[in-house]
N, C-alpha and C positions, 0 to 999 in steps of 0.2 A: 382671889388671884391678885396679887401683887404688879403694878405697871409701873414700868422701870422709868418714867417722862424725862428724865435727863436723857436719855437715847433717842427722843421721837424730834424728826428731821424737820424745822419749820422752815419758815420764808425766809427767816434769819441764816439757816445754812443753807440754802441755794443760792442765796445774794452772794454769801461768804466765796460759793462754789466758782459762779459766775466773777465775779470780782478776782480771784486769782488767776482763775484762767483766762483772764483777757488779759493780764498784766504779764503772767508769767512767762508765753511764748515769746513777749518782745526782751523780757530783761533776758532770757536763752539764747536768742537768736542776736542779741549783744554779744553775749560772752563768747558763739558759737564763731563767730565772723573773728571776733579776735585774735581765737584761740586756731582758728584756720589758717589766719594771716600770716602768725608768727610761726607757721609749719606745723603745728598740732594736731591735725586732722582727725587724729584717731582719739583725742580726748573731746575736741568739738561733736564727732561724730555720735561718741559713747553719749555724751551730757542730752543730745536731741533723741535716745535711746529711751536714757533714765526718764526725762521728763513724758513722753510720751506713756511710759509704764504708769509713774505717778498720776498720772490723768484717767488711764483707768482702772487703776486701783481704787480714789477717789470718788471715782463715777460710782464703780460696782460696791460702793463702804458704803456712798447712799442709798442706791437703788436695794441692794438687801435689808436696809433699815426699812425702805419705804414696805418693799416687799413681805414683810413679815407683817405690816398690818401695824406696823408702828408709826405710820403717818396721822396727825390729829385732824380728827373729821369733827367738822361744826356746824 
């Protein structure tokens, strides 16, 4: 059987995970206050939308890698 190791999730991508998503709600919540300020609302509103999506799209892209047994056990 063949094991595909460029696919199995290490420390390196939940650091990766971690590290975006502590950055990325403030660089949103930037743009989101801006984009409200100047009357936008409905584009601030969409953007706090998308990114929430993105976060668990990301979550469940790892948790099904982990999930298959593609996590390295040592």
């Amino acid at each position: 059987m063949v094991r595909n190791v460029s696919n199995i999730p290490t420390g390196r991508t939940y650091v990766g995970f971690v590290l975006v998503w502590t950055t990325a709600p403030f660089l949103v919540a930037a743009f989101c206050i801006a984009a409200i300020r100047d009357g936008h609302w409905v584009a601030g509103v969409l953007l706090v939308l998308l990114t929430a999506y993105c976060f668990v799209r990301h979550s469940m892209w790892i948790g099904k890698r982990a999930g298959r047994g593609l996590v390295r056990r040592h």
